[in-house]
C-alpha positions in Angstrom: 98.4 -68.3 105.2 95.4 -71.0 105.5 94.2 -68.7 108.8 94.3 -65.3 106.4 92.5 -67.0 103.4 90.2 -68.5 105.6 89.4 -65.1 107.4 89.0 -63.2 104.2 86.9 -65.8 103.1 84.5 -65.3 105.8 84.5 -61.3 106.0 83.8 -61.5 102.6 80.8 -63.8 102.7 79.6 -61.2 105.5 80.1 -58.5 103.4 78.4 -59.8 100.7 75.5 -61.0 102.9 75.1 -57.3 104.0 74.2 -56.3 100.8 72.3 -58.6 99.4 70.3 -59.4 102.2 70.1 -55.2 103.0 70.6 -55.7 106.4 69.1 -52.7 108.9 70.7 -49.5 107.8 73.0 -49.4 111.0 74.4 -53.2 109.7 74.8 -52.3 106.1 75.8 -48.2 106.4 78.3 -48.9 109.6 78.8 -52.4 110.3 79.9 -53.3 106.9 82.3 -50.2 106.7 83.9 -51.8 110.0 84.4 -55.1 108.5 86.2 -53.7 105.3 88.8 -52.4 107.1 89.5 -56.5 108.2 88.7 -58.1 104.8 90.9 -55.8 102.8 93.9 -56.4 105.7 93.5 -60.1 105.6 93.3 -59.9 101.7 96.6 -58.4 101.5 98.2 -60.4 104.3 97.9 -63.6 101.9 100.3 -61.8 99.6 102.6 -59.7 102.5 104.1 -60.2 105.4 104.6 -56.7 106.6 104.3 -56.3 110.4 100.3 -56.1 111.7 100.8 -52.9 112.4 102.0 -51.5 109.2 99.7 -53.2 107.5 96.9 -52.3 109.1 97.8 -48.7 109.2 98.4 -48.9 105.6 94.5 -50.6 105.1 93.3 -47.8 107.7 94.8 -44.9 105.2 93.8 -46.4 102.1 89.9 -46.0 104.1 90.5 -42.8 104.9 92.3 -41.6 101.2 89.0 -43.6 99.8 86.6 -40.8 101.5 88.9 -38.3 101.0 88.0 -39.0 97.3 84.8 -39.1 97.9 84.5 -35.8 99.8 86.1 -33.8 97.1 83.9 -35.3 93.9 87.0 -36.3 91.6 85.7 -39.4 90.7 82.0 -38.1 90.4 82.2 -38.7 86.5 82.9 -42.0 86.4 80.9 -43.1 89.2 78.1 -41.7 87.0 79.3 -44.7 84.7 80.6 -47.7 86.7 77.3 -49.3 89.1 80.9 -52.1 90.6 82.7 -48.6 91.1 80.0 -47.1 93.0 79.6 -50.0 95.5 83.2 -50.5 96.0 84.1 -47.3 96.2 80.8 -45.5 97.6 79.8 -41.7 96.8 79.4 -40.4 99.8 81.5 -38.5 102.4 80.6 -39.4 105.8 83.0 -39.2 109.1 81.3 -41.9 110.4 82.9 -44.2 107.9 86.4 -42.8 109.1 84.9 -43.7 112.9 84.2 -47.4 111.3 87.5 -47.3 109.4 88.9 -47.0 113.2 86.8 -49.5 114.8 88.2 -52.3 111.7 91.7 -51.4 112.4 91.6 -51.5 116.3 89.7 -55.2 115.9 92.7 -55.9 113.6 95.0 -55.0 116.1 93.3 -56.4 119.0 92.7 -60.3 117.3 96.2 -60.5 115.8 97.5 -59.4 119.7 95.0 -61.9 121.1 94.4 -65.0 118.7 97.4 -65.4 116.7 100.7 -67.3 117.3 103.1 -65.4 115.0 105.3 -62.8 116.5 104.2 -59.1 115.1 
């Protein structure tokens, strides 16, 4: 539990950083879209214990329903509105972000195979 809180803690720091700091557009546009993918898996694995896999197919499919949104403009209106649900969210469709979502979950799967001593 320590090890997933401490993780989160550190994606999110990184996150933030990239976009404060606005990173080169390659960091902040792709980079950061990659490291959502981990922050929001280590988030939820504080509160679940579902199998790394699951989970991090679930966090993968919640990327790609989040530009799914995006592509078809139903949340256009409020967006308008909400500056928080604009960052978190984003307005734009991009398959590139998909890509990212992809790269996030394969790191996922690849440092819970390689660096951690519970059995997944």
């Amino acid at each position: 539990m320590k090890r997933n809180i401490l993780i989160f803690t550190l994606l999110l720091v990184t996150e933030i950083a990239i976009a404060v700091f606005h990173f080169h557009k390659f960091v902040r546009g792709f980079i950061g879209d990659v490291l959502v993918i981990p922050l929001l898996f280590y988030f939820l694995r504080c509160f679940t214990r579902l199998r790394t896999l699951y989970l991090a197919g679930l966090v993968f499919l919640l990327g790609v329903l989040v530009e799914l949104v995006q592509f078809s403009g139903m949340l256009n209106p409020l967006l308008k509105n909400t500056a928080v649900l604009r960052i978190v969210v984003g307005t734009t469709f991009d398959w590139k972000d998909i890509l990212a979502y992809g790269i996030g979950t394969l790191l996922i799967l690849f440092f819970e195979k390689n660096y951690t001593y519970e059995n997944n």
